[in-house]
N, C-alpha and C positions, 0 to 999 in steps of 0.2 A: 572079227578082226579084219582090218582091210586095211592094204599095200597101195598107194596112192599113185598114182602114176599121170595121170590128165594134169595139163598146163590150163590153169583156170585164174580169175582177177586177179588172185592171193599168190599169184607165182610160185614160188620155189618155197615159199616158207610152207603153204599145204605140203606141198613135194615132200617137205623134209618128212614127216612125223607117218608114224603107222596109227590107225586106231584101235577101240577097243568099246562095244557100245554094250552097256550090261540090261539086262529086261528089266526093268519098272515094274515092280508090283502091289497090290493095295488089296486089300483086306475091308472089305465092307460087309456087316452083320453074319451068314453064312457062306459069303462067295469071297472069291480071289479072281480080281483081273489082273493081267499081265500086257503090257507093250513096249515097246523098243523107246528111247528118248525122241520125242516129237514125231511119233508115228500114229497116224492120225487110223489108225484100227488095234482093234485089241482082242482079248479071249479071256472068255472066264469060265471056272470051273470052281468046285464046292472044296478040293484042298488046294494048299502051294504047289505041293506036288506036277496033280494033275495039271494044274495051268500053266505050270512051267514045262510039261509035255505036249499040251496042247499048241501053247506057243512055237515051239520048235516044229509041230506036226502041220499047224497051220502056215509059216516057212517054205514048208516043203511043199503044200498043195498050192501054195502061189504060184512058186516058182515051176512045179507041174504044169499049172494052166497057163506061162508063159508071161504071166507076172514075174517084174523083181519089188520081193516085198520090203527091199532099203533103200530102193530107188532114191530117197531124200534123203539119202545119209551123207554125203556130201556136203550137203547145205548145211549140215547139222554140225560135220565137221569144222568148217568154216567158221561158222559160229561158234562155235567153242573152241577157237585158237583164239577169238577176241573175246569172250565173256561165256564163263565157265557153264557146261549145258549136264546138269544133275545125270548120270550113269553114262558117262561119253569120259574116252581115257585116250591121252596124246602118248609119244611116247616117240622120241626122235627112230628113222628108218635104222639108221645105220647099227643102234643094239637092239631092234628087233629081229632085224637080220642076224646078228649074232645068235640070240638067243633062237630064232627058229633052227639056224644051221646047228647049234648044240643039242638040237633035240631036249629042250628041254618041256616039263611037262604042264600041261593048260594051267596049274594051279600057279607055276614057277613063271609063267608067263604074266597072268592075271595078278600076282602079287606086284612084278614087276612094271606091270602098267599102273596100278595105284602108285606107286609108290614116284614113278618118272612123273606121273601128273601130278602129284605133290609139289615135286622140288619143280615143275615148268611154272607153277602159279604162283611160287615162291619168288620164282626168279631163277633157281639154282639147274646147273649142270644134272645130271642122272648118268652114269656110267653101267657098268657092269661090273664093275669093282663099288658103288657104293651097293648097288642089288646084294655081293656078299657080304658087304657090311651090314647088313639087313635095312637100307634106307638110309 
């Protein structure tokens, strides 16, 4: 999840929204790869499990060697405030703020982004009063 704060083409509507980018993963004959939405590297491993550990571990030794391995998330974002980008989630700043200052927990958060990026594609509002409505 990333807090967006750079003034870029797309002005203050990037501004608004927090994101939320979920792994990709594929399932080919014995193996699982895994990559970020249009992250041009990935990892594979022989269960989901594993490559969904892999993925996170591979993260870390980027950013170890002084790589950022979302460097194009940005771009990504962008693009999916104009035409929707398959595991990329919008989600206006102001109730993500909320919801991180409530402490609330990864899965309360991640339901919460599904569910704001629903009603943003729709057209509709997302609050935190429809979140306890459940959507």
């Amino acid at each position: 999840m990333t807090e967006p704060g750079a003034t870029d083409s797309y002005g203050s509507e990037f501004e608004d929204y927090a994101f939320h980018m979920e792994p990709q993963l594929e399932q080919s004959g014995g193996s699982w790869t895994a990559r970020y939405p249009e992250a041009d590297w990935s990892v594979s491993a022989p269960t989901e499990e594993q490559v969904r550990q892999r993925l996170g571990e591979e993260v870390v030794r980027r950013q170890g060697a002084g790589e950022n391995a979302l460097a194009y998330a940005d771009d990504v974002y962008r693009r999916h405030l104009r035409a929707p980008v398959a595991g990329v989630y919008a989600m206006k700043n102001e109730l993500y703020r909320e919801l991180v200052r409530g402490h609330w927990s990864e899965i309360d958060v991640e339901r919460a982004f599904e569910e704001a990026e629903l009603a943003r594609r729709e057209g509709r509002p997302y609050t935190k009063a429809d979140y306890f409505r459940g959507g």
